[in-house]
MIDORO-94852 format. One line per 4 residues: number of its first residue (from 1); their letters; for each residue x negated, z, y of C-alpha. Coordinates in nm, 4 decimals. Layout:
<nodes>
NUM> a> X Z Y | ...
</nodes>
This chain:
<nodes>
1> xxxx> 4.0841 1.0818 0.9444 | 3.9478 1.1228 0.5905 | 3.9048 0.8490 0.4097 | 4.1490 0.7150 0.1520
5> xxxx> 3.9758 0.7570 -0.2073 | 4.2042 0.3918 -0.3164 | 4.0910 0.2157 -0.0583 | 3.7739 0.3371 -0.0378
9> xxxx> 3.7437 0.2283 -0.4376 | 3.8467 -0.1207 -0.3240 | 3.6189 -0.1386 -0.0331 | 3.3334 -0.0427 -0.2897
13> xxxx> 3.4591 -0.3074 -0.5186 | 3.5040 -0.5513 -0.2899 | 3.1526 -0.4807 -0.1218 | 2.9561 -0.5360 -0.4991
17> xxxx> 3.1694 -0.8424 -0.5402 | 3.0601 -0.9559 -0.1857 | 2.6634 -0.8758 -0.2733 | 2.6824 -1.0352 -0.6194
21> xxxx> 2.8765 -1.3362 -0.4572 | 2.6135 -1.3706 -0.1322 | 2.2769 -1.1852 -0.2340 | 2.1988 -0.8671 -0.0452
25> xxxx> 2.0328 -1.0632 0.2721 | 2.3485 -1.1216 0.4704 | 2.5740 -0.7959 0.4124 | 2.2537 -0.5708 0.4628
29> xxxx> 2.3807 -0.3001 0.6825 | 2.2576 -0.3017 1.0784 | 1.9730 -0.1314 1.0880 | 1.8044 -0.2786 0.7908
33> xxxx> 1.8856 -0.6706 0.9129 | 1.7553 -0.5163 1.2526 | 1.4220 -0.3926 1.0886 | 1.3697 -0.6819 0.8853
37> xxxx> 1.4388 -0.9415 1.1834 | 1.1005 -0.7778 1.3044 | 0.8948 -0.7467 0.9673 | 0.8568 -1.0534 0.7661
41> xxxx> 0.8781 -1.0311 0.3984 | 0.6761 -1.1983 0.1388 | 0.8415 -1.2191 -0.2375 | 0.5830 -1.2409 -0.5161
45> xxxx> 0.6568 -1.3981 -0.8633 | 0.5203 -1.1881 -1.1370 | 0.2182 -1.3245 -1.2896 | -0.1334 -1.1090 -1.4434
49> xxxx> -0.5090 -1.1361 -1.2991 | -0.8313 -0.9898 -1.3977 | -0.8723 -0.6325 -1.2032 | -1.1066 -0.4002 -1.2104
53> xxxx> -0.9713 -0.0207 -1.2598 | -0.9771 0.2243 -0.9778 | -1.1664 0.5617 -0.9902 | -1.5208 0.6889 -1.1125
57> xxxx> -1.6039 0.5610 -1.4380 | -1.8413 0.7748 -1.6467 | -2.0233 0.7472 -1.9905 | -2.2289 1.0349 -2.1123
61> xxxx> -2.2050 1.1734 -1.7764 | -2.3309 0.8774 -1.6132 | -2.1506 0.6876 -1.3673 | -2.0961 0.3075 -1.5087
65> xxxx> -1.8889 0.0161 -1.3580 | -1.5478 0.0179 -1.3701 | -1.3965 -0.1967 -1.6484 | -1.2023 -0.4955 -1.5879
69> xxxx> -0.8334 -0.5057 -1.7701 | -0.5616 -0.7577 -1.7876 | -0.2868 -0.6129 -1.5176 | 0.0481 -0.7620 -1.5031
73> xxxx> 0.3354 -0.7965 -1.2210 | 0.6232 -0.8118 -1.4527 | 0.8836 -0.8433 -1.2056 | 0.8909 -1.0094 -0.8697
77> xxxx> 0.8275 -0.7613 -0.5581 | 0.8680 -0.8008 -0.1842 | 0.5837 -0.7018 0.0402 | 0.5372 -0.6597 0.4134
81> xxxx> 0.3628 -0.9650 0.5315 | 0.2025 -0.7699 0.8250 | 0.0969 -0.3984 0.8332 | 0.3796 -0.1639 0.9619
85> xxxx> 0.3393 -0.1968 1.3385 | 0.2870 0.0382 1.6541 | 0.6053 0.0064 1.7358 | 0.7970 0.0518 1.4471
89> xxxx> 0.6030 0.3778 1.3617 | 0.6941 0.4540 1.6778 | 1.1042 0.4520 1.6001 | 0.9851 0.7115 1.3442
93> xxxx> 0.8026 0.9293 1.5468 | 1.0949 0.9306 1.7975 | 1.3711 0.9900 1.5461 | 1.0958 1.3334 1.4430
97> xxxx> 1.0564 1.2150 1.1211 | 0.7061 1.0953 1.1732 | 0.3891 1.2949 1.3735 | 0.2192 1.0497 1.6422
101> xxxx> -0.0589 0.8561 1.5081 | -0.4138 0.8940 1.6253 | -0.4291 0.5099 1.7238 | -0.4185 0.4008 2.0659
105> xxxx> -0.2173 0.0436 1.9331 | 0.0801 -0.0367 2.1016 | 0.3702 -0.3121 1.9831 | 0.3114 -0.5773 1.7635
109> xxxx> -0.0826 -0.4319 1.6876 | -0.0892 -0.2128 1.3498 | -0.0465 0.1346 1.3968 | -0.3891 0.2776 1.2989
113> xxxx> -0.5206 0.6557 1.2541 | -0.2612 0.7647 0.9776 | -0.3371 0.9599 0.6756 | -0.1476 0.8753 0.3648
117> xxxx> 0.0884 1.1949 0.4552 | 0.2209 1.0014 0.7597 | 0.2954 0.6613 0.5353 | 0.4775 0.8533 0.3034
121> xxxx> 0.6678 1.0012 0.5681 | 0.7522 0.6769 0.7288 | 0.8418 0.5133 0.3925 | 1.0835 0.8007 0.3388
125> xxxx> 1.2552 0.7795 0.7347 | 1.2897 0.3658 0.7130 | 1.4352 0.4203 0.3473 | 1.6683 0.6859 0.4908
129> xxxx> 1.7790 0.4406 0.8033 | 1.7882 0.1081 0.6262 | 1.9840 0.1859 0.2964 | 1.7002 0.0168 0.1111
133> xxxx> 1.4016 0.1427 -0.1377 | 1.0553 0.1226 0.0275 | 0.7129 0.2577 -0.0621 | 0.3563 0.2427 -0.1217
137> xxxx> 0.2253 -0.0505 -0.2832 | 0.0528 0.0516 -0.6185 | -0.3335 -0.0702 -0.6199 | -0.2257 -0.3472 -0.8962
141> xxxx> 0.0278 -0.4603 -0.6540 | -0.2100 -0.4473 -0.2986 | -0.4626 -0.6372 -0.5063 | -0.2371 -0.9020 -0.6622
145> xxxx> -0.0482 -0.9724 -0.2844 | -0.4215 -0.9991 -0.1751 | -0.5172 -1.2636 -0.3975 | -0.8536 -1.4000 -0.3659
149> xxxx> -0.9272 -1.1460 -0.0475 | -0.9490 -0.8782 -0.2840 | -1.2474 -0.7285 -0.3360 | -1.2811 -0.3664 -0.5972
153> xxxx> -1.5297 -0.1233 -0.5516 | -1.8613 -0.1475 -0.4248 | -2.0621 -0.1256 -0.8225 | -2.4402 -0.0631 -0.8207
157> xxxx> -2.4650 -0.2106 -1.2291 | -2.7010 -0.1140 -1.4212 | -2.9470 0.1581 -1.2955 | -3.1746 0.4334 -1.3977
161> xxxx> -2.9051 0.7033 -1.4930 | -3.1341 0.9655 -1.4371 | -3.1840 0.8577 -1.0709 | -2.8647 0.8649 -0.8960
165> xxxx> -3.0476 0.8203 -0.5712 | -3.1423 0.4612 -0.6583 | -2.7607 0.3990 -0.7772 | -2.6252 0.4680 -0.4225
169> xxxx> -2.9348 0.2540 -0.2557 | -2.7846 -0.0191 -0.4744 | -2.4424 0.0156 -0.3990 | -2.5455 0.0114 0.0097
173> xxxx> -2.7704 -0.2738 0.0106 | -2.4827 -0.4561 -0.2017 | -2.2277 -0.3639 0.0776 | -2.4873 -0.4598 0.3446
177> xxxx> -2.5410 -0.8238 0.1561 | -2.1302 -0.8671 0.2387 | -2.2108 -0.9004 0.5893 | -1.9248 -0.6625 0.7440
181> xxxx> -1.9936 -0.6010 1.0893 | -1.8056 -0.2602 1.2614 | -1.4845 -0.4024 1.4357 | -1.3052 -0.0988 1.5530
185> xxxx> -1.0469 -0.2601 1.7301 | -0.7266 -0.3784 1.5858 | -0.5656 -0.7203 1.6759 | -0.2354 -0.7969 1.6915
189> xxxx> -0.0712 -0.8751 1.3793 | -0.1610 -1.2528 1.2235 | -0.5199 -1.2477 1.3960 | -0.6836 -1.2479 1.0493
193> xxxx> -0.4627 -1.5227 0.9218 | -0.2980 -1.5323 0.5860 | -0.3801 -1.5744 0.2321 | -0.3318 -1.7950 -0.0261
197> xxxx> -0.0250 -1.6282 -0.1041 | 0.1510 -1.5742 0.2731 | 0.0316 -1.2082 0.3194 | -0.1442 -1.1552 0.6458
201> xxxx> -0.4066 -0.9578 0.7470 | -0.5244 -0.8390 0.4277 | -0.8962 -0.7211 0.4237 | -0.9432 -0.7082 0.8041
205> xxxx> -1.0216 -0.4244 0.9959 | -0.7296 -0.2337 0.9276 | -0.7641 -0.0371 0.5469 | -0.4354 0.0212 0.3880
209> xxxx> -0.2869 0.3513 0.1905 | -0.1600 0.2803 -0.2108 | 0.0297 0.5206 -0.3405 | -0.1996 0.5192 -0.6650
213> xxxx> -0.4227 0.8554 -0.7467 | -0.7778 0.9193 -0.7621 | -0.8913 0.8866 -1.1398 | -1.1836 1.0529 -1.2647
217> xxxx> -1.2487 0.8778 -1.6496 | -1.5110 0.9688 -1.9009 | -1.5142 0.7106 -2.1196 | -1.6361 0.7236 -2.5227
221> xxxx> -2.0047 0.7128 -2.5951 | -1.9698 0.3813 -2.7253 | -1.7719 0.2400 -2.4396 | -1.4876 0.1919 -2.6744
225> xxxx> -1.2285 0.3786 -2.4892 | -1.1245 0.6275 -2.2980 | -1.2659 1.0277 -2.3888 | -1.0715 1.1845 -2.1396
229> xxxx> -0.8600 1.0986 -1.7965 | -0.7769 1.2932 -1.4845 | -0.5601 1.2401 -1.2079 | -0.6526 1.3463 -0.8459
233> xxxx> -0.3360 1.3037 -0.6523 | -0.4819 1.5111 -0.3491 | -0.6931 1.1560 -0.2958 | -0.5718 0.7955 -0.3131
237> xxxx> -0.6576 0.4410 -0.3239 | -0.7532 0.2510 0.0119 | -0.7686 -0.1065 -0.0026 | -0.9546 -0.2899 0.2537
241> xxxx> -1.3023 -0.5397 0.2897 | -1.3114 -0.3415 -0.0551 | -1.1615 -0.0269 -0.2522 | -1.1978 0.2747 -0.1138
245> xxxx> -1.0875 0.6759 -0.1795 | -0.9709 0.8783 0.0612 | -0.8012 1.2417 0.1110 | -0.4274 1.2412 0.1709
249> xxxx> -0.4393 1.4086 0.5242 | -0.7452 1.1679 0.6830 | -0.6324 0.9479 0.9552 | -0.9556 0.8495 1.0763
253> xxxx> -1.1868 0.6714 0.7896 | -1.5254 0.7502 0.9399 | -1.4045 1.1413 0.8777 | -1.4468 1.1616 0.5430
257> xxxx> -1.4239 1.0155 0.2517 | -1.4683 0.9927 -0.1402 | -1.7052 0.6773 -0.2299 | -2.0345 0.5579 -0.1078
261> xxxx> -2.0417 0.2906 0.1749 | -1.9636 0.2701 0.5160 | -1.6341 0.3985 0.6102 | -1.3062 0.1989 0.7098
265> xxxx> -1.2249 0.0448 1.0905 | -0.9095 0.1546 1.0979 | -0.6776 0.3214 0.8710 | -0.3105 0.1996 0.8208
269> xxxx> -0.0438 0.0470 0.5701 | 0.1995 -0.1638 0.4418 | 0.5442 -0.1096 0.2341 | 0.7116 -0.2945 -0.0723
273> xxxx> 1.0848 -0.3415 -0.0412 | 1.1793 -0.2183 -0.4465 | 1.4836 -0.4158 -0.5129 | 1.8254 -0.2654 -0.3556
277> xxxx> 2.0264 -0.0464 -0.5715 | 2.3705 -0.2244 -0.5503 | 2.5883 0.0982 -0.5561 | 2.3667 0.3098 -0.3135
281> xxxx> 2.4082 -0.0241 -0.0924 | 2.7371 -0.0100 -0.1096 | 2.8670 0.3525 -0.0509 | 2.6149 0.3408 0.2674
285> xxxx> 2.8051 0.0642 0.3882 | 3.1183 0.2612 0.3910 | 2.9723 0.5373 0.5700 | 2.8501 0.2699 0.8438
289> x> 3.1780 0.1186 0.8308
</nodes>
């Protein structure tokens, strides 16, 4: 019977008065109170830290640290406490939204051996089946929820610029003072314990996909500024033990990728929850309904 455009109008009304009235949480449709039963949810105040930029800094052609800016969260955001798991990747891959991952993980373990592709993907399908707004964390936002377990890239400082040798010598034997030790296996999720801030997990042996580009910056010759600034979307930001690059279609870290140290455990991810769009909520629930 097609529906009647009045009372359609009043169930649409009377479903924004209901949100408004209750918050989103408890008039979420089924599948996304269903999802979220299983994935806890951390909510972040806005706040601003010291962070030091992604991508390869250079100055007259040489490569030089990255600079450290002033970010700020201006809004709050909701994060995954826990990495998306085996199993819920699974629903995706079922539904044909998603290809198998290379991991051999099964339930509540992280799904591991996806390429940033495959996250997208599965952001996309769970956005698609829960009515709500989820994606990549930006690398401001993974390195905010990871408070003081974030580390940036591995830097060599200063070095012979005509030696580039000795500047990747530096930048192992600074990764090597860290003391990470090769721990292929992942654990289920909570065996590296939370932060200071309730996320779990973060900077274990699972390395999680941002959704922020690959930035190649020459900077002026007097360091004040930047000279010129491109974006290579084909790579991203992988946040782990410490930043990373990798290509968009590597699911296995120790493949390839696009900055000097030894290469991630495990590659995987995380979502932020944007908040939900009111309207969109709404005419969903009348096609559930």
């Amino acid at each position: 019977m097609p529906l009647n455009p009045i009372l359609a109008l009043g169930g649409l009304a009377c479903a924004l008065f209901t949100l408004g009235a209750t918050g989103a949480v408890g008039w979420l449709p089924v599948p996304d109170r269903e999802f979220l039963a299983r994935s806890e949810l951390v909510t972040l105040a806005p706040g601003s830290f010291a962070h030091p930029l992604p991508g390869e800094f250079l100055r007259q052609n040489h490569p030089v640290s990255a600079p450290v800016v002033r970010a700020t969260v201006a809004e709050p955001f909701e994060i995954m406490k826990y990495q998306v798991s085996a199993s819920d990747y699974r629903r995706c891959v079922m539904a044909g939204a998603c290809k198998p991952a290379d991991g051999r993980g099964s339930g509540n373990v992280p799904v591991t051996g996806v390429s940033h592709i495959d996250a997208e993907a599965y952001a996309d399908w769970l956005s698609a089946e829960t009515g709500s707004a989820w994606r990549l964390p930006t690398d401001v936002e993974w390195a905010y929820a990871a408070g003081e377990r974030f580390r940036g890239d591995i830097e060599a400082g200063e070095t012979d610029p005509n030696n580039p040798a000795q500047r990747w010598l530096v930048q192992y034997r600074t990764e090597a003072s860290l003391g990470r030790q090769p721990d292929p296996q992942p654990r289920i999720r909570g065996g590296f314990g939370p932060n200071s801030k309730g996320v779990a997990d973060i900077a274990g042996n699972v390395w999680e996909w941002t959704s922020t580009c690959y930035v190649h910056t020459t900077e002026a010759a007097d360091g004040a500024g930047i000279a010129s600034s491109i974006d290579n979307c084909g790579v991203h930001v992988v946040e782990g033990f410490h930043r990373t690059y990798m290509s968009n279609f590597i699911r296995d870290g120790k493949s390839g990728g696009c900055a000097v140290g030894t290469p991630p455990d495990n590659l995987g991810f995380r979502l932020v929850r944007d908040r939900l769009n009111l309207v969109q909520a709404a005419i969903r629930w009348l096609r559930l309904s």
